[in-house]
Residue frames as a rotation matrix with the C-alpha (Angstrom) as fourth column:
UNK 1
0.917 -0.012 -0.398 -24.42
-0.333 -0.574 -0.748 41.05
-0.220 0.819 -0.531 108.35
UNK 2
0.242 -0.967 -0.079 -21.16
-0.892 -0.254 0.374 40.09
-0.382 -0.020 -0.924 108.82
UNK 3
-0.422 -0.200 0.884 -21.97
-0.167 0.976 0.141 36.27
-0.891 -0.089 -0.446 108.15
UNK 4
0.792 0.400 0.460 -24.15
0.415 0.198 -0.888 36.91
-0.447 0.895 -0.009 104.76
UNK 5
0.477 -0.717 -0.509 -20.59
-0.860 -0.501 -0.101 39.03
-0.183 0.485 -0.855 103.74
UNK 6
-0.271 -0.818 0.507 -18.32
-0.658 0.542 0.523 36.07
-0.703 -0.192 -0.685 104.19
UNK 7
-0.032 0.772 0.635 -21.06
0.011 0.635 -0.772 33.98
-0.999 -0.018 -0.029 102.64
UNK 8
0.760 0.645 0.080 -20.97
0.218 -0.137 -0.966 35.81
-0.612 0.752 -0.244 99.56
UNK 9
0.034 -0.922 -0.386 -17.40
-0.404 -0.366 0.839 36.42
-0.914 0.127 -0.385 99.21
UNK 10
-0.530 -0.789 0.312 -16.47
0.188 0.250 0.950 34.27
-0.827 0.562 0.016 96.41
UNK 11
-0.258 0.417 0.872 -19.54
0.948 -0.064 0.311 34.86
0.186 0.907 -0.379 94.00
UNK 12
-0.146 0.255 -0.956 -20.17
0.235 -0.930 -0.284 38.74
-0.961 -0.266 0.076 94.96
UNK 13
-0.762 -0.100 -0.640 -19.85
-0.506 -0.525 0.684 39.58
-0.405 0.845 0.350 91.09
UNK 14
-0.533 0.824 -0.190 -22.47
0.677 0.550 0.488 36.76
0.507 0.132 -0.852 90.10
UNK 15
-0.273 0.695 -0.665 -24.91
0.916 -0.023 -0.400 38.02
-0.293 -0.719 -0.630 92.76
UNK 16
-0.197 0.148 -0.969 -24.37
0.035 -0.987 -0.158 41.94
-0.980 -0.065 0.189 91.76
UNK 17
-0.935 0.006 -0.354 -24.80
-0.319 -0.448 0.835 41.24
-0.153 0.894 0.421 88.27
UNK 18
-0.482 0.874 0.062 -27.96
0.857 0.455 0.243 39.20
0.184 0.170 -0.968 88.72
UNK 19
0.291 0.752 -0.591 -29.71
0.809 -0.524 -0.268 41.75
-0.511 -0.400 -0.761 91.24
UNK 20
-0.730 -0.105 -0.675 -28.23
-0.470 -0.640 0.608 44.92
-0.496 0.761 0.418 88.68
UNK 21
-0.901 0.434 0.005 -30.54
0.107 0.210 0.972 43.07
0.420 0.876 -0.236 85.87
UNK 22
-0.342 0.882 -0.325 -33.63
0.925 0.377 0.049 42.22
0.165 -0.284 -0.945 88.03
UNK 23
0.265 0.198 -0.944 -33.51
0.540 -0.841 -0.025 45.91
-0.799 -0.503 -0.330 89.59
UNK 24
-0.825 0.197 -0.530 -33.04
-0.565 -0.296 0.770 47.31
-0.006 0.935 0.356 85.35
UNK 25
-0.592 0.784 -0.187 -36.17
0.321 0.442 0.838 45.32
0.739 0.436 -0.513 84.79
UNK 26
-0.223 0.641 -0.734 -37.76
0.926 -0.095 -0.365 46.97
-0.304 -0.761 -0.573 87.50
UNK 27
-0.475 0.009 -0.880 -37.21
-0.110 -0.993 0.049 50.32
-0.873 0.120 0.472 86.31
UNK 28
-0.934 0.357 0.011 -37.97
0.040 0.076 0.996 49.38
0.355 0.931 -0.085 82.47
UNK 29
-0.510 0.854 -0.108 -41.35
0.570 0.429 0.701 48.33
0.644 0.296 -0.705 83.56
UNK 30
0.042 0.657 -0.752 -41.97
0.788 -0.485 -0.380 51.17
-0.615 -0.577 -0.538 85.78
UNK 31
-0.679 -0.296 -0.672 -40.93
0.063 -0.935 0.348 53.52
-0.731 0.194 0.654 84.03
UNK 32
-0.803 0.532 0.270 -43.45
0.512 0.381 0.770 51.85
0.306 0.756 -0.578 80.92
UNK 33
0.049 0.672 -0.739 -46.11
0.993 -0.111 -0.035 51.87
-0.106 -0.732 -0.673 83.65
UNK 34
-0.182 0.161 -0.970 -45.39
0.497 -0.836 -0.232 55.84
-0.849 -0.524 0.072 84.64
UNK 35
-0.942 -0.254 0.218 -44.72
0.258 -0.135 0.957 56.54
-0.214 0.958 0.192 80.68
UNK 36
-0.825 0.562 0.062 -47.83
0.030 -0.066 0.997 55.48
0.565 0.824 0.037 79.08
UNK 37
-0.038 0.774 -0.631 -50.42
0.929 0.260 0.263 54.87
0.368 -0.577 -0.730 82.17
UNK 38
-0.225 -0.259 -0.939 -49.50
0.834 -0.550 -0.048 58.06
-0.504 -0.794 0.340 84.34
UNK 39
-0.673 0.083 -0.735 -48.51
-0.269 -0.953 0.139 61.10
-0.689 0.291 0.663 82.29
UNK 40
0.382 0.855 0.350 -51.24
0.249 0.269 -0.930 59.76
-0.890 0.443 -0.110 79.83
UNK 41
-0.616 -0.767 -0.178 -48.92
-0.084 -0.160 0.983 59.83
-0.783 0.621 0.034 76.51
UNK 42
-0.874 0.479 0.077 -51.15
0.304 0.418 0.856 57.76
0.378 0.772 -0.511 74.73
UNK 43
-0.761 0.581 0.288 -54.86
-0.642 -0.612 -0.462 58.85
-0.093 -0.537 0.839 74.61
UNK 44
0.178 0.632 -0.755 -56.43
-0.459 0.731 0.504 55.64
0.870 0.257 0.420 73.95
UNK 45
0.083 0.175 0.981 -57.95
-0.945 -0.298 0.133 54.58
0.316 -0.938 0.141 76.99
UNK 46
0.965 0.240 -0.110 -58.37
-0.255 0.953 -0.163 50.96
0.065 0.185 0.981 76.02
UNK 47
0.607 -0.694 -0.387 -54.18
0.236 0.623 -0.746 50.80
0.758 0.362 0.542 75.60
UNK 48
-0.421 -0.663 0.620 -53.16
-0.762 -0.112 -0.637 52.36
0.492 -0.740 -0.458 78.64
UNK 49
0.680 0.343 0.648 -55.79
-0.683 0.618 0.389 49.54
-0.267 -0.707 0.655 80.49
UNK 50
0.953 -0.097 -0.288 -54.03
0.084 0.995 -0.055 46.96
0.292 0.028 0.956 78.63
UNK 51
0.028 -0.992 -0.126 -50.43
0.077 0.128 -0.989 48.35
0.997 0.018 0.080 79.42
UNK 52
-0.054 -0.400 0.915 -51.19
-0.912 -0.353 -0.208 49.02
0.406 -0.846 -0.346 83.09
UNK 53
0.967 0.209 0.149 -52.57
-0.222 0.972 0.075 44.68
-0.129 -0.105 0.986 82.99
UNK 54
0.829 -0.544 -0.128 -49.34
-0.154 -0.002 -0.988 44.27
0.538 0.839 -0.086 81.41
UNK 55
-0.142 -0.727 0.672 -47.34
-0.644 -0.448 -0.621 46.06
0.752 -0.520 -0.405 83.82
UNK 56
0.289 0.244 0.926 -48.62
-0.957 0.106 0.271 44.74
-0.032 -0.964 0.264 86.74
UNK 57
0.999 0.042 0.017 -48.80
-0.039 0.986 -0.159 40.75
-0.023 0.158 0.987 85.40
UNK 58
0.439 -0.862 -0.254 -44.47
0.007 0.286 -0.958 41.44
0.898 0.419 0.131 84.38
UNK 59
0.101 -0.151 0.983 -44.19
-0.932 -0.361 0.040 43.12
0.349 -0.920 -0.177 88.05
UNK 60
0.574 0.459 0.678 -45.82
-0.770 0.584 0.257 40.11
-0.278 -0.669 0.689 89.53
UNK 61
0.973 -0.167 -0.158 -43.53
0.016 0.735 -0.678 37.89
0.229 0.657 0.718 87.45
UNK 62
-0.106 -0.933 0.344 -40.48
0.025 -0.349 -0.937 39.46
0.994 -0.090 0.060 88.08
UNK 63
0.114 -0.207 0.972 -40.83
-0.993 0.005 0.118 39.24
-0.029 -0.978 -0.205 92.18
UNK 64
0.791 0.573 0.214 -41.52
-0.611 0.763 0.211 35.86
-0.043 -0.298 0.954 91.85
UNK 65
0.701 -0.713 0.004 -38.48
0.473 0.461 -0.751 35.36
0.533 0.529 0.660 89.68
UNK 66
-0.245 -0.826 0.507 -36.18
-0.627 -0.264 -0.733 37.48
0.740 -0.497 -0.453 92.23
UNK 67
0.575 0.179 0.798 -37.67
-0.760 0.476 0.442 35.71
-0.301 -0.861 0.410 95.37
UNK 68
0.940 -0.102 0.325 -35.99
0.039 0.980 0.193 32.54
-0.339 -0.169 0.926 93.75
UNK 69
0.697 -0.708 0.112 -33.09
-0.167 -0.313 -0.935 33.99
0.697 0.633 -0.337 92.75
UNK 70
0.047 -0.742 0.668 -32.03
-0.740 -0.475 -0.476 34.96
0.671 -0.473 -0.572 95.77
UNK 71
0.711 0.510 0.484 -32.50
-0.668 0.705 0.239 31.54
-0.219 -0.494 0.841 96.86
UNK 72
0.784 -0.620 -0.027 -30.26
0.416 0.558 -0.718 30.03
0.460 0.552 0.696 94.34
UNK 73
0.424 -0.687 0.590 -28.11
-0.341 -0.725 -0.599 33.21
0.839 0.052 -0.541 95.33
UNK 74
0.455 0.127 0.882 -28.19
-0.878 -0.103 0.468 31.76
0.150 -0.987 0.065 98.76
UNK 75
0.805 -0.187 0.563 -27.82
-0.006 0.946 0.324 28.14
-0.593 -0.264 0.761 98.52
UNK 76
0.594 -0.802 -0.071 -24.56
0.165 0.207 -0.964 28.57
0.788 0.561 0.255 95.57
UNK 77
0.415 -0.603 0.681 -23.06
-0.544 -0.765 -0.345 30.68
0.729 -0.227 -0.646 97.82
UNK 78
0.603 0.377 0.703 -23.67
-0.786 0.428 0.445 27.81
-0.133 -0.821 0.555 100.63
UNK 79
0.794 -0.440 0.419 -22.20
0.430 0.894 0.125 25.12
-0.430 0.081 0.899 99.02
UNK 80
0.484 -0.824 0.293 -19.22
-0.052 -0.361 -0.931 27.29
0.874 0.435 -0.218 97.35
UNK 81
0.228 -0.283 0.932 -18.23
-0.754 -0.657 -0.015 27.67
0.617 -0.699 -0.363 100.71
UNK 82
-0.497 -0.399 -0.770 -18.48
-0.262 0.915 -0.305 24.20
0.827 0.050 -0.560 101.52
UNK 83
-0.844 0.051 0.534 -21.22
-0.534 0.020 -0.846 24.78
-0.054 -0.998 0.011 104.16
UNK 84
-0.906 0.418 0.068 -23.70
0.424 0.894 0.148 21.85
0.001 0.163 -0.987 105.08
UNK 85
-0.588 0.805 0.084 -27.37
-0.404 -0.381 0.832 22.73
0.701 0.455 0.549 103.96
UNK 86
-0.686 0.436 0.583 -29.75
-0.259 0.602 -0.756 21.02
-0.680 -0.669 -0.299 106.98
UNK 87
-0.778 0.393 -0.490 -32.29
-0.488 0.114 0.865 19.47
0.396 0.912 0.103 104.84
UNK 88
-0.412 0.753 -0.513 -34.35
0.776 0.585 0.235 17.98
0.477 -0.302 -0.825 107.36
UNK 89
-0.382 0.181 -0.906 -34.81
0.632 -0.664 -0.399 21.36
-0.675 -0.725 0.139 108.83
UNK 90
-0.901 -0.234 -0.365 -35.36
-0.158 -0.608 0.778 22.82
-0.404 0.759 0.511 106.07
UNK 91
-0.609 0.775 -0.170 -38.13
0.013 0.224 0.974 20.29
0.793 0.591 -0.147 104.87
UNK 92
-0.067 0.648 -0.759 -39.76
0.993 0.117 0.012 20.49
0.097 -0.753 -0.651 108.31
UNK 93
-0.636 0.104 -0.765 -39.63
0.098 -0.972 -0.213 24.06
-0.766 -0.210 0.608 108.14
UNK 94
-0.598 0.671 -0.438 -41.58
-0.726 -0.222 0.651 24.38
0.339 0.707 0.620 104.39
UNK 95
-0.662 0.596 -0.453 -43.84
0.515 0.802 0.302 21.35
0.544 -0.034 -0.839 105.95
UNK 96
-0.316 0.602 -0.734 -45.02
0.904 -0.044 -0.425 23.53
-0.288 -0.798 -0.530 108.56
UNK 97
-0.666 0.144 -0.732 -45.39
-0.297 -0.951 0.084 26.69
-0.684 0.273 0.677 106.61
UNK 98
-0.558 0.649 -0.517 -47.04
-0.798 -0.250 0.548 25.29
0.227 0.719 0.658 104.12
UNK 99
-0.699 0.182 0.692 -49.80
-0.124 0.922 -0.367 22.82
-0.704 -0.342 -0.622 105.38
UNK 100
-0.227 0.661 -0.715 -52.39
-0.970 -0.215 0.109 23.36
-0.082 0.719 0.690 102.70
UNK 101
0.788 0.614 0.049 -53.12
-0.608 0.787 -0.103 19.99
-0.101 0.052 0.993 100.90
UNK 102
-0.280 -0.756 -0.592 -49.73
-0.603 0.618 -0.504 18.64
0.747 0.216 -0.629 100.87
UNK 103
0.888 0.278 0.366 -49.58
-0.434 0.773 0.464 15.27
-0.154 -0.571 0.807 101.89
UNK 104
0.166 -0.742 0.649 -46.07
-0.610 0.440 0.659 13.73
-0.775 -0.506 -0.379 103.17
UNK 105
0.444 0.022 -0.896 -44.74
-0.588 0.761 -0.273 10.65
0.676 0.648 0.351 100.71
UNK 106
0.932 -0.113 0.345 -44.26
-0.292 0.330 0.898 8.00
-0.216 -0.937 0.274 102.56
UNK 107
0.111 -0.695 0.710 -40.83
-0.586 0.531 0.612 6.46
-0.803 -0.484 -0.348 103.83
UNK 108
-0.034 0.032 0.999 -41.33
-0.048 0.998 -0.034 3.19
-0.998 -0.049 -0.032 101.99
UNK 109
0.520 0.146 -0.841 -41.59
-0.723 -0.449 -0.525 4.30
-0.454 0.882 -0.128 98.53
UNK 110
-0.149 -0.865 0.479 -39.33
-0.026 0.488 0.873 2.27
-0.988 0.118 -0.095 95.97
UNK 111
-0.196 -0.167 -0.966 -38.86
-0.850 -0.463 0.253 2.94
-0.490 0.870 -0.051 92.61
UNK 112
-0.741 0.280 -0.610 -41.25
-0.193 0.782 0.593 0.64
0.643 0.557 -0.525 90.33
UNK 113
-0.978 -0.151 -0.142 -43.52
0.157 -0.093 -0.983 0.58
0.135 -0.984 0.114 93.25
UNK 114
-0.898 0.229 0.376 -46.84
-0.088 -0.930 0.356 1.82
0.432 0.287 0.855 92.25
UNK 115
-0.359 0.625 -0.693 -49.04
0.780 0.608 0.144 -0.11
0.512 -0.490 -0.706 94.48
UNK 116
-0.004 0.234 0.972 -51.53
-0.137 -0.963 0.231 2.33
0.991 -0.133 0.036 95.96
């Protein structure tokens, strides 16, 4: 804890104003969600289905879009600080989480290259 403090020192106000928005767009869209789905405001069954699709699809949008925030949030904060990023660790770490169908590029590459 003490090392993600230091970390964040110089952009702390960046960082709280991001996660303050992301976490107001959480509420807005629950509160939509509890509004019109839940206490059943509206009696048209057909518009709470489409606002609880709705809800759910902005939800699902809006983790995705914090998950990479706090990435950025991470790596500014990294290089404000002037600390070195490992980048081969890094890409050998997301290589081995994700094995799916990625496939490596090779080494040898060169720009103009296109020889299969």
């Amino acid at each position: 804890m003490k090392k993600s403090k230091t970390l964040i020192k110089g952009k702390m106000g960046v960082a709280v104003a991001f996660f303050i928005l992301l976490y107001t767009c959480f509420v807005g869209i629950d509160l939509v969600f509890e509004y019109i789905v839940v206490l059943e405001n509206v009696p048209d069954i057909a518009i709470r289905i489409v606002v609880g699709i709705l809800s759910f699809l902005f939800l699902f949008k809006l983790i995705l879009i914090a998950l990479v925030v706090q990435t950025v949030v991470y790596f500014v904060c990294k290089s404000y600080h002037h600390q070195t990023i490992d980048k081969s660790a890094l890409a050998d770490h997301l290589e081995a989480v994700y094995l799916g169908e990625y496939v490596p590029l090779r080494k040898d590459v060169q720009l103009g290259d296109t020889h299969a």
